[in-house]
C-alpha positions in Angstrom: 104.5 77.6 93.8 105.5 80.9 95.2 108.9 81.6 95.4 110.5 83.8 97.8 114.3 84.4 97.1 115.2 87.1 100.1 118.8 85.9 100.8 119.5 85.4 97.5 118.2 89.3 96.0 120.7 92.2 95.2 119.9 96.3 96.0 118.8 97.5 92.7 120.5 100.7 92.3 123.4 99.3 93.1 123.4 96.9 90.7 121.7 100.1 88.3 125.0 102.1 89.2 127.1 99.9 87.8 125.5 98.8 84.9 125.7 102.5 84.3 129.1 103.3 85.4 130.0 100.8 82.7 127.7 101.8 80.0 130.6 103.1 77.4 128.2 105.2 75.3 125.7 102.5 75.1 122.0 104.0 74.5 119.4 103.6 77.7 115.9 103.2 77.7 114.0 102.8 80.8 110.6 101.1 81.3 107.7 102.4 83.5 108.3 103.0 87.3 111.2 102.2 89.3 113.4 101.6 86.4 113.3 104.5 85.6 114.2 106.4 88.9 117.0 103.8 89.1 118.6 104.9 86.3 117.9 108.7 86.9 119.1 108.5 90.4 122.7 107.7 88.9 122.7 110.8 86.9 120.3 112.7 84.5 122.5 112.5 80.6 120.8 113.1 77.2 121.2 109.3 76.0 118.6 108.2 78.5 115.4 108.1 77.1 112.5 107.3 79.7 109.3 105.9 79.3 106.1 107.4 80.9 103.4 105.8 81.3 104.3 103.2 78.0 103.7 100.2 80.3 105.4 97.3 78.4 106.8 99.4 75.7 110.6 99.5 76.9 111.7 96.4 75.0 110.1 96.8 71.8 111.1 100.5 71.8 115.0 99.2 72.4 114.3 97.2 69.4 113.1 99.9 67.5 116.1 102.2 68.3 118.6 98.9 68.3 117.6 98.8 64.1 118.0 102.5 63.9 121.2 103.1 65.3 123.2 99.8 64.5 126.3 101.0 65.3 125.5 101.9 68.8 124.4 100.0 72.4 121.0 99.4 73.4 121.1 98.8 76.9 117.2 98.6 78.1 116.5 98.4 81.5 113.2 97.3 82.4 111.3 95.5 85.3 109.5 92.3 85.5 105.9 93.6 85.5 106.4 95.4 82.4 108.2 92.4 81.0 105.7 90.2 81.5 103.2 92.3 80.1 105.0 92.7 77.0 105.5 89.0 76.4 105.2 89.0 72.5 108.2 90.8 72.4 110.8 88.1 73.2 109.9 86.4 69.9 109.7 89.8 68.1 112.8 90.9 69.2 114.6 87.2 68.2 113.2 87.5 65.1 114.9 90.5 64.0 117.5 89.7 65.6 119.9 93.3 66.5 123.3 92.1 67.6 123.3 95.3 69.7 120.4 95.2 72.4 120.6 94.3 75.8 117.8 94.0 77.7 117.8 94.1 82.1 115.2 93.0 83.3 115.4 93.8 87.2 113.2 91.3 88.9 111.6 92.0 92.0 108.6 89.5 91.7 106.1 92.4 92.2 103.9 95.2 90.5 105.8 98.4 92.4 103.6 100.4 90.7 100.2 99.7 91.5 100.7 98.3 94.9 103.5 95.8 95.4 101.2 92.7 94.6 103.6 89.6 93.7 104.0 89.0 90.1 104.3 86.0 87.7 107.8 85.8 88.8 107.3 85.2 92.5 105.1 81.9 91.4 108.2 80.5 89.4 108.1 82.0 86.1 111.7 82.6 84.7 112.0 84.9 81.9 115.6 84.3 81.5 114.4 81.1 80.4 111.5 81.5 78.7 114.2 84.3 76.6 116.7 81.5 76.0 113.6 79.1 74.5 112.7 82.0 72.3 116.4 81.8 70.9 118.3 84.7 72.6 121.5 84.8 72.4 122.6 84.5 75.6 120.4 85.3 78.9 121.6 84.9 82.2 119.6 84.7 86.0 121.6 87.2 88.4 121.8 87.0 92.1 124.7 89.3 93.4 126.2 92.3 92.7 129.8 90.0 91.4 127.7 88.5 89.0 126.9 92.1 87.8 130.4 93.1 87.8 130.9 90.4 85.1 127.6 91.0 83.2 129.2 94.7 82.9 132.7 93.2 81.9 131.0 90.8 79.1 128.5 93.7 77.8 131.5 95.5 76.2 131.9 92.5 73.6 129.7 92.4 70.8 126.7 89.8 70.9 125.5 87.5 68.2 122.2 88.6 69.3 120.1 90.1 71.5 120.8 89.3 74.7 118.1 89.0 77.8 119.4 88.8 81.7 117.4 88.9 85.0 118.4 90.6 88.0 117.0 89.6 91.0 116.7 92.6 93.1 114.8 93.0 96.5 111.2 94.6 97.0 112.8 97.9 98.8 110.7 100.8 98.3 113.2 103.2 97.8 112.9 107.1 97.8 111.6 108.2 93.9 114.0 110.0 91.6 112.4 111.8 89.0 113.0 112.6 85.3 111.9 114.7 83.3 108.1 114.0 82.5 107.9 116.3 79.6 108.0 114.0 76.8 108.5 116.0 73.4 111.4 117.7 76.3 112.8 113.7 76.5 112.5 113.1 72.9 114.1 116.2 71.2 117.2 115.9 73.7 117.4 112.2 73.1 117.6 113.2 69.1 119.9 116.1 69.9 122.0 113.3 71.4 122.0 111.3 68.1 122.3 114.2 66.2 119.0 114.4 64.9 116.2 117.5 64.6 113.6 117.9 66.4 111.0 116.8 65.8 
């Protein structure tokens, strides 16, 4: 059954900003599309690392950087489309279990990309649950901006695993902010960041 959750959806960069404004450091990686504007409209910094065109990549690659940089916050923020696409990696990603990745999935049961068709999510599906039967360590459904205001307060302590929460966000089409899209340009800043060559 189609669900349609208008009075009960949040403005996403809101919500984006202050996730952001409370980032402390942590690592960002963006998925395809709207995330990534969100997070670029709040401010263009070198420990943002977008993803072009990597549809369904953003989680796996927070893994990736989560197990490389143990010390540090992986925050990724994602959408649902991409999410759902990259399905295998909720069981991945519980598997190796990092203690340091977040992932934000802003839900706002459509493709935005290719033509605002409704998703999986409008007909029900909950990945917040579906994350929580993989065995995340805590996930989380989000409906207002207060409930982000404590997601930020309780992403400062330190997880016993990865952690998976849904943000319901409305459908707005919202002007496009635009990172870089030179990629080697993202990469080499994003190591510069860390400390690391280019490479």
């Amino acid at each position: 059954m189609v669900t349609d959750m208008n009075s009960e959806k949040m403005d996403r960069r809101k919500a984006v900003n202050k996730l952001l404004a409370a980032r402390d450091g942590a690592l960002v990686v963006t998925g395809l599309g709207s995330p990534s504007y969100d997070v670029h409209a709040y401010g263009d910094e070198d420990n943002n690392y977008y993803l072009w065109g990597a549809m369904g990549g953003a989680a796996l690659t927070g893994l990736g950087l989560a197990q490389a940089q143990p010390e540090k916050r992986i925050m990724v923020i994602t959408g649902d489309g991409e999410q759902l696409m990259a399905f295998g990696s909720l069981p991945t990603i519980v598997v190796a279990n990092p203690d340091n990745l977040d992932i934000i999935v802003l839900d706002n049961q459509h493709f935005g990309e290719t033509g605002m068709q409704p998703s999986h999510t409008a007909g029900g599906i909950d990945l917040s649950a579906i994350a929580a039967s993989c065995g995340f360590s805590e996930t989380r459904l989000l409906t207002s901006l207060d409930e982000v205001d404590t997601l930020c307060d309780d992403l400062k302590k330190r997880a016993k695993g990865p952690r998976l929460f849904v943000l319901k966000v409305k459908a707005d089409k919202l002007p496009r902010s635009l990172p870089p899209r030179d990629a080697p340009f993202i990469k080499n800043r994003f190591r510069a960041h860390l400390g690391l060559h280019p490479c």
